[in-house]
C-alpha positions as CSV (number, residue, x, y, z in Angstrom):
1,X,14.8,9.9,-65.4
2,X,15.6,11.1,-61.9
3,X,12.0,9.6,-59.8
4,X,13.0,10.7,-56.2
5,X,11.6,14.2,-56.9
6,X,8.3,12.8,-58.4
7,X,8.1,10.7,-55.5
8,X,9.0,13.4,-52.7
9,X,6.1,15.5,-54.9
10,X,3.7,12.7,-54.7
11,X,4.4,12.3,-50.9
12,X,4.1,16.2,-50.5
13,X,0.7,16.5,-52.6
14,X,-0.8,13.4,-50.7
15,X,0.2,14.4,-46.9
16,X,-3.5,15.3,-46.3
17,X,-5.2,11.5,-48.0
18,X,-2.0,9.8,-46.0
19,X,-3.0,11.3,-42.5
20,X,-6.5,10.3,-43.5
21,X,-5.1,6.6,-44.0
22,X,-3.3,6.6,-40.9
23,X,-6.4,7.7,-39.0
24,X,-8.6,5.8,-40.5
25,X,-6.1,2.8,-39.6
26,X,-6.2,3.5,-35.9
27,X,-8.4,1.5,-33.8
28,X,-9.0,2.5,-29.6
29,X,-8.5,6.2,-30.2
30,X,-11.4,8.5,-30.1
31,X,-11.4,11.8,-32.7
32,X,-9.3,14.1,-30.4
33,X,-6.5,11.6,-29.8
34,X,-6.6,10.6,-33.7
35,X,-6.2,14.2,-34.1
36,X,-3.6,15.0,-31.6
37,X,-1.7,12.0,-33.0
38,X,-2.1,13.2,-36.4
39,X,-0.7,16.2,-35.8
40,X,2.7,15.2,-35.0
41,X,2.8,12.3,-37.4
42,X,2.2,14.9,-40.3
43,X,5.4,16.5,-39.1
44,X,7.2,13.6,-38.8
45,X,5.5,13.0,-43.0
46,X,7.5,16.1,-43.8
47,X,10.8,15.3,-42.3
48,X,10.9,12.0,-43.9
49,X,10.4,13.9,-47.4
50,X,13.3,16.5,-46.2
51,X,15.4,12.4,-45.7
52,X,14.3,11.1,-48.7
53,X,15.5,14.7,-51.0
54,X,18.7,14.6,-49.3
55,X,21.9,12.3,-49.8
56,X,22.4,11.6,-45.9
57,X,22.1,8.3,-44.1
58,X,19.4,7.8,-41.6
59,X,22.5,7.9,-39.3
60,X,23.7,11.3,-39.8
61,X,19.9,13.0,-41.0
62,X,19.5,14.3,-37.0
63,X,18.5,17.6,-38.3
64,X,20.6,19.0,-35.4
65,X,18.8,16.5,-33.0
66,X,15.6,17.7,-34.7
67,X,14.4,14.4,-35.6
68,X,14.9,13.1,-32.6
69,X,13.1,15.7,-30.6
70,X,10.0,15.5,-32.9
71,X,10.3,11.2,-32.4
72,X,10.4,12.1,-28.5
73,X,7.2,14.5,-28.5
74,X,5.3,12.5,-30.5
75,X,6.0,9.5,-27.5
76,X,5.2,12.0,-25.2
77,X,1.8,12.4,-27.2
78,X,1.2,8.3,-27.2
79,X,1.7,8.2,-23.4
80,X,-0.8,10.6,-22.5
81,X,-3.7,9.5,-25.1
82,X,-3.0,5.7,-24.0
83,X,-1.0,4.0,-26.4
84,X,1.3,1.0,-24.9
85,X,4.2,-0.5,-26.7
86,X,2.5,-1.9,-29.0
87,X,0.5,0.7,-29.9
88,X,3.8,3.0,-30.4
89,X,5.2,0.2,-33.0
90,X,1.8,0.1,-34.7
91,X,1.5,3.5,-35.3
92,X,4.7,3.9,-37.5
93,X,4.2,0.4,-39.2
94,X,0.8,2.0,-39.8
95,X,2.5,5.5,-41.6
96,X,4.8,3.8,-43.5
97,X,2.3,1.5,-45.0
98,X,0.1,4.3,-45.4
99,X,2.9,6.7,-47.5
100,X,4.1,3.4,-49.4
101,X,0.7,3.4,-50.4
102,X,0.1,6.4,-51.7
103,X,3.2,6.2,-53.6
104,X,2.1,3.5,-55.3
105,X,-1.0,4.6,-56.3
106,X,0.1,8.2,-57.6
107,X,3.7,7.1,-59.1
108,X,4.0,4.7,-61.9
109,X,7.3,2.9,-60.5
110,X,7.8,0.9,-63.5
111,X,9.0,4.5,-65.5
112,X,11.0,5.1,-62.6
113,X,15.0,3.7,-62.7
114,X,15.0,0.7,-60.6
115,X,18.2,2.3,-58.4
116,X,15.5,5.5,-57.5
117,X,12.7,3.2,-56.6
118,X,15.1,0.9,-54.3
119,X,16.1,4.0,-52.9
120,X,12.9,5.2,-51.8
121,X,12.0,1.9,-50.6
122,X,15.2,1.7,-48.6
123,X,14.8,5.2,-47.0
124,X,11.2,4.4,-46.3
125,X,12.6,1.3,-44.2
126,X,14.9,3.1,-42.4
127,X,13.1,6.0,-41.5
128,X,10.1,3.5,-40.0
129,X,13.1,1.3,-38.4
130,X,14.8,4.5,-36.5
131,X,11.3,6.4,-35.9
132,X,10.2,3.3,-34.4
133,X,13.4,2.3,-32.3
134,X,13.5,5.5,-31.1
135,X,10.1,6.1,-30.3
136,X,10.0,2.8,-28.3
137,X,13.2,4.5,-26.4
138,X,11.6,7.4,-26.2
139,X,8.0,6.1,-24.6
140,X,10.0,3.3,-22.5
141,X,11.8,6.6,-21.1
142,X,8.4,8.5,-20.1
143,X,7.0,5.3,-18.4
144,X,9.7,4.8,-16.6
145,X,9.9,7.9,-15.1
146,X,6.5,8.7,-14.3
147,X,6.9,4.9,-12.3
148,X,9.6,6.7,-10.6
149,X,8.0,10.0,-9.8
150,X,4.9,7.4,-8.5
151,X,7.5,5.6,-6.3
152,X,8.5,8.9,-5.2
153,X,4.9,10.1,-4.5
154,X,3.9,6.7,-2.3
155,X,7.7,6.9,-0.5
156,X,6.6,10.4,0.2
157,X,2.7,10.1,1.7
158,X,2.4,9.4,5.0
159,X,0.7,6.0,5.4
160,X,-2.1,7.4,8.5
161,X,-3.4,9.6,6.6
162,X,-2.5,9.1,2.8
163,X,-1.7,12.7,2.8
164,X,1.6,13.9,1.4
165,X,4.7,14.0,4.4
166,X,6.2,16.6,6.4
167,X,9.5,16.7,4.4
168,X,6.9,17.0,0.7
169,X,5.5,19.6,2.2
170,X,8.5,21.4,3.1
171,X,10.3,20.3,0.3
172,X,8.2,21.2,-2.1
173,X,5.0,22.3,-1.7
174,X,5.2,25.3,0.8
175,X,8.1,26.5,-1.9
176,X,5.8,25.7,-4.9
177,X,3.2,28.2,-3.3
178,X,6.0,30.7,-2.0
179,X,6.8,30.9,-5.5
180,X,3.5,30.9,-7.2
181,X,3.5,34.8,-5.6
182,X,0.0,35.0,-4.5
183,X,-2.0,35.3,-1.2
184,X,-2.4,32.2,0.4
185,X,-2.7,31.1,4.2
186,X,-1.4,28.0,6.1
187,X,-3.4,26.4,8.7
188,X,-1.6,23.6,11.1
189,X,-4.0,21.2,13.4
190,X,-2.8,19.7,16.3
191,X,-4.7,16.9,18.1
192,X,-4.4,17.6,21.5
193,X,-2.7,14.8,24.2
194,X,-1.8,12.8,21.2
195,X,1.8,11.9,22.6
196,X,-0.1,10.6,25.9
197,X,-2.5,8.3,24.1
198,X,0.5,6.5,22.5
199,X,3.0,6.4,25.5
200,X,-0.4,4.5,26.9
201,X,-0.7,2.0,24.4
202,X,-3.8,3.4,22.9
203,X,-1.9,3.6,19.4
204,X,-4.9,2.7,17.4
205,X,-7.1,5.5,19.0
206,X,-4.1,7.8,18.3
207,X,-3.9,6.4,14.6
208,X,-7.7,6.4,14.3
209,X,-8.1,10.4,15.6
210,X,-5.2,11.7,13.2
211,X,-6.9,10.1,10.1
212,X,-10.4,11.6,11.3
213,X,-8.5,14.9,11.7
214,X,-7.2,14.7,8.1
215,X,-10.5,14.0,6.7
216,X,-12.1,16.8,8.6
217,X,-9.7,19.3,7.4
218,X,-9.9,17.8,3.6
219,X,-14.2,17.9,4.2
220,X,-13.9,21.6,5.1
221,X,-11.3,22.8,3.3
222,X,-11.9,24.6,-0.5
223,X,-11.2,22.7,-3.8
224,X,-7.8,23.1,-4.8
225,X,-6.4,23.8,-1.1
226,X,-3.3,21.7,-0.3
227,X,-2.8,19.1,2.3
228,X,-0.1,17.2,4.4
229,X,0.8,15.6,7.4
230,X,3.2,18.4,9.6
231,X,4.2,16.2,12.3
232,X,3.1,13.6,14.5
233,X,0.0,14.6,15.5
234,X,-0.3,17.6,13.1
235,X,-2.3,17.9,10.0
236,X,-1.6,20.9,7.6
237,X,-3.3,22.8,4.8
238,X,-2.4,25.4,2.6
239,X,-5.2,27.6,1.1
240,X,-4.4,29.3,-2.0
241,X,-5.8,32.7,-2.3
242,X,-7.3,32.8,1.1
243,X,-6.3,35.3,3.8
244,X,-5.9,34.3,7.5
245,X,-9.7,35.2,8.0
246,X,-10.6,32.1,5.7
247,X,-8.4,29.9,7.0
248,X,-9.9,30.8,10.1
249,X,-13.4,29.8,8.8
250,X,-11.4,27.0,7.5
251,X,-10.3,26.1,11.2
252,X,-14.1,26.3,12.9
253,X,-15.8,24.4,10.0
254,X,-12.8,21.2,11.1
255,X,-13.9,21.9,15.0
256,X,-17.4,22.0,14.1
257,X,-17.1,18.5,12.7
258,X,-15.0,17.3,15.3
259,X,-17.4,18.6,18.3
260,X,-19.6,16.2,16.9
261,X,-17.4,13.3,16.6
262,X,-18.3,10.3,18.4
263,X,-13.9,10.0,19.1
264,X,-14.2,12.6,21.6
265,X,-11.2,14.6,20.7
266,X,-9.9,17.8,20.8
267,X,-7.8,19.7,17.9
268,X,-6.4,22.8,18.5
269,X,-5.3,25.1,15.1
270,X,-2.5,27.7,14.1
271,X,-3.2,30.2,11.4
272,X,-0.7,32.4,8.9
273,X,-0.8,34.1,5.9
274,X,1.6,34.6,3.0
275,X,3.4,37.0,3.2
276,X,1.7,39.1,5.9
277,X,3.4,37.3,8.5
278,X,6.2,35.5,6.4
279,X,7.7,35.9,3.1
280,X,9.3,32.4,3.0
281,X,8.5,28.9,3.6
282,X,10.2,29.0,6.8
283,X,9.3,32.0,8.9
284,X,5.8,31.2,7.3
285,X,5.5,28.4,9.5
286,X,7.5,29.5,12.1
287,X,4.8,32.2,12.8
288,X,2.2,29.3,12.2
289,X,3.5,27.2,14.7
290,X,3.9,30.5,17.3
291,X,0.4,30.2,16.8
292,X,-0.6,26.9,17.2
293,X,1.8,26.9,20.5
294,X,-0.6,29.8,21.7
295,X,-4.1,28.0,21.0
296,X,-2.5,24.7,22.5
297,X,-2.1,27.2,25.5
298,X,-5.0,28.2,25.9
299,X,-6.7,24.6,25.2
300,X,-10.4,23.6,24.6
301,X,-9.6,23.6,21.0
302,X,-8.8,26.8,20.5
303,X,-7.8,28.8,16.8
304,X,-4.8,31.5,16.9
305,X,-4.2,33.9,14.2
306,X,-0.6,34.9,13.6
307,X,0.5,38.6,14.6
C-alpha cells in the first residue's frame, strides 16, 4: 500500500489544527506576531507536502530558489516581531513536531510499509534540518546588516549635534526628497561669528551655541521635517510639503527662541523651495546658500527668501 499520499492528505486536511499547534506552542509573541508568523509557516506547511509528493532530495527541491526565498521572508518576519537565534531554531523544531504530530494521530503507521513511513520521517528531518540552517543564515544575514546600516548611521551623524552630516544630507537625503517629487523647502541656519569664537579658544561656547541652534530648529520645525548639520556652523532642515512662506515661519519661530536665549547669539537663515528656485539637489541649495549669504549681509539675524 503506497502511505506517502495518505500522509501528504493527512498533512493537507490538518494544515489549519497544525498552525493551531504551532501557535499555541509559541511563548513571547503576542496575537499579531503569532499571526504574522503563522502566515508564512503555513506556506512553508505546503511546500514541505509539494517535498514529501515528489522524488527529489532536499538538495535539489529549490523550487527554482522558491524555497529558499519563502525560508528568507519568513527570517525577515522573525527579525522584525523579535525573535533571536534561538527563537528562529525553536520555531521550526516547534512545526515539525507539530506536523509529526498530527501524522501520528490521523495515520495509522502500522498499515503503512515500513520503507513509506521511514520515508516520511526522513523528509520531515531534512526539511526541518535545511529550513532551519537556512533560516539561521538567513536571520544572521538581516542582523548583520541592519548592524552595518547602524554603523553607517552613527559614522554618518555629526557628534555636536547628533543630527545626520553634511555629506547624508547631500548624499542622500536632499536626493531622497528631490525624488519624492513633491513641494518641499530647505532652510539653512548659520550662527553668526562662529569661526571667531573658535580661532579664540572659546570652542565650548561654539560647540554649546551650534547644539542650541539644532534643538531650536528641531523645537520649531513640523513633525516629519528633516534635519542635518550643513557645515560648520550651519544647521539645515528640509520641510516636506512646505513652501518658502513656511519655512520662513519656520525660520522666525528658531529666532524667536534664540532672542530669548540666555547664550546671546545670533543666527542668521537662508530659505528655498523645491523646485521654484531649483529642480535638483544642487542648485537647490546653491540658491539656499545665495540666500543665507544675503541675510548674513545684512546681519542682526536676518531671514532671506530665495529669488
Amino acid at each position: 500500500m503506497d502511505g506517502t499520499p495518505r500522509i501528504s492528505d493527512r498533512i493537507n486536511e490538518d494544515l489549519a489544527g497544525i498552525l493551531s499547534c504551532w501557535q499555541d506552542s509559541m511563548e513571547g509573541l503576542d496575537d499579531e506576531a503569532r499571526a504574522r508568523m503563522a502566515a508564512g509557516m503555513e506556506k512553508l506547511v505546503v511546500a514541505f507536502v509539494a517535498f514529501l509528493q515528489s522524488p527529489e532530495t532536499v538538495d535539489t527541491f529549490s523550487r527554482g530558489g522558491a524555497s529558499r526565498a519563502l525560508v528568507t521572508g519568513i527570517a525577515e518576519t522573525q527579525h522584525e516581531v523579535g525573535r533571536d537565534a534561538v527563537g528562529v531554531i525553536e520555531d521550526y523544531m516547534v512545526l515539525r513536531r507539530c506536523i509529526w504530530r498530527s501524522v501520528e494521530e490521523g495515520v495509522d503507521l502500522s498499515e503503512i510499509h515500513g520503507g513509506e513511513a521511514s520515508r516520511f520521517f526522513v523528509k520531515l528531518m531534512q526539511a526541518s534540518d535545511w529550513a532551519t540552517e537556512t533560516g539561521l543564515e538567513a536571520f544572521d544575514a538581516i542582523v548583520r546588516r541592519e548592524m552595518e546600516q547602524a554603523l553607517g548611521r552613527a559614522a554618518a551623524t555629526d557628534l555636536v549635534t547628533g543630527l545626520p552630516d553634511r555629506d547624508q544630507l547631500n548624499r542622500l537625503l536632499l536626493p531622497q526628497a528631490v525624488a519624492s517629487n513633491e513641494r518641499f523647502s530647505v532652510a539653512v541656519f548659520d550662527v553668526a561669528d562662529f569661526t571667531e569664537t573658535v580661532a579664540a579658544g572659546r570652542v565650548k561656547r561654539a560647540r554649546r551655541v551650534l547644539r542650541r541652534l539644532a534643538e531650536a530648529v528641531q523645537e520649531s520645525a513640523p513633525e516629519g521635517s528633516v534635519h542635518a548639520r550643513f557645515g560648520d556652523d550651519e544647521v539645515c532642515v528640509i520641510l516636506p510639503g512646505e513652501g518658502s512662506e513656511g519655512a520662513y515661519r519656520v525660520a522666525e519661530r528658531v529666532l524667536d527662541l534664540l532672542a530669548n536665549d540666555p547664550g546671546d547669539f545670533e543666527v542668521d537663515a537662508g530659505v528655498a523651495e523645491y523646485p521654484v528656485h531649483g529642480a535638483s539637489p544642487g542648485a537647490l541649495m546653491a540658491e539656499t546658500l545665495k540666500a543665507l549669504k544675503m541675510a548674513k549681509r545684512v546681519g542682526g539675524s536676518g531671514i532671506v527668501v530665495a529669488r
